[in-house]
N, C-alpha and C positions, 0 to 999 in steps of 0.2 A: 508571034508577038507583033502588035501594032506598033508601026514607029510615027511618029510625029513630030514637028521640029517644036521648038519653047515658044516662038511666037504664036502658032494657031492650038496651041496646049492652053496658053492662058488666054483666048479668046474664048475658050470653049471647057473651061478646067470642070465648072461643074457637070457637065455631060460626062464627061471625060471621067467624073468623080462615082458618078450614076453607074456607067458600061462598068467599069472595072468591079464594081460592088456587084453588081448582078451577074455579069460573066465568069467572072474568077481571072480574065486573062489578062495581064500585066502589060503597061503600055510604056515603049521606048519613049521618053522627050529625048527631042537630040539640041545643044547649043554649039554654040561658035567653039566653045573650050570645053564641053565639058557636057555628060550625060545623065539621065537617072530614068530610073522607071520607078511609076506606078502602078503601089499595088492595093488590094483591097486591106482595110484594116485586119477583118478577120483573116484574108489566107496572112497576112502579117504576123496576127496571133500564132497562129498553124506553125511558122519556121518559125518564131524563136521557143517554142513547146516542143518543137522537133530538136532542134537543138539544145535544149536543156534535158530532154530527158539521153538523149543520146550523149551529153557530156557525162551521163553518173556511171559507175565503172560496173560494168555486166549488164546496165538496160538492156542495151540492145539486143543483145543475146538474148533476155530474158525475154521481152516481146517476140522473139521469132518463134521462140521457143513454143508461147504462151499461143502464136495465131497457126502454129503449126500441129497442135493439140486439138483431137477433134473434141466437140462439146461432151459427147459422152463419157469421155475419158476423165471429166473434170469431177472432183468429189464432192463440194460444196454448191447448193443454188445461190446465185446473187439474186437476193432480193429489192426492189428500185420501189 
């Protein structure tokens, strides 16, 4: 992960706005008191979708279940 302190973050924020969007990878700001990182909006979307389907009681299980099922085994076509 890129660290970078809050003064040259906000000299450079929308660069800084751009890489994260396009790379996926999360970037340390560091302050005097205190830190955060950016991240892209969508991996944003991604963790809190991860974490809501992971709060319903058996998801996960039921995903493991579902990506460890080969397609053949499946009885229904999804159609899109």
């Amino acid at each position: 992960m890129k660290t970078i302190n809050v003064t040259k973050a906000r000299a450079k924020l929308y660069r800084l706005l751009e890489e994260t969007s396009e790379s996926h990878e999360p970037v340390q700001i560091t302050g005097k008191n205190s830190n955060g990182i950016l991240i892209a909006e969508e991996d944003w979307n991604s963790i809190q979708e991860t974490l809501y389907l992971t709060s319903i009681p058996g998801m996960r299980e039921s995903i493991i279940e579902g990506m460890n099922t080969p397609a053949e085994n499946c009885d229904e076509e999804i159609e899109f």
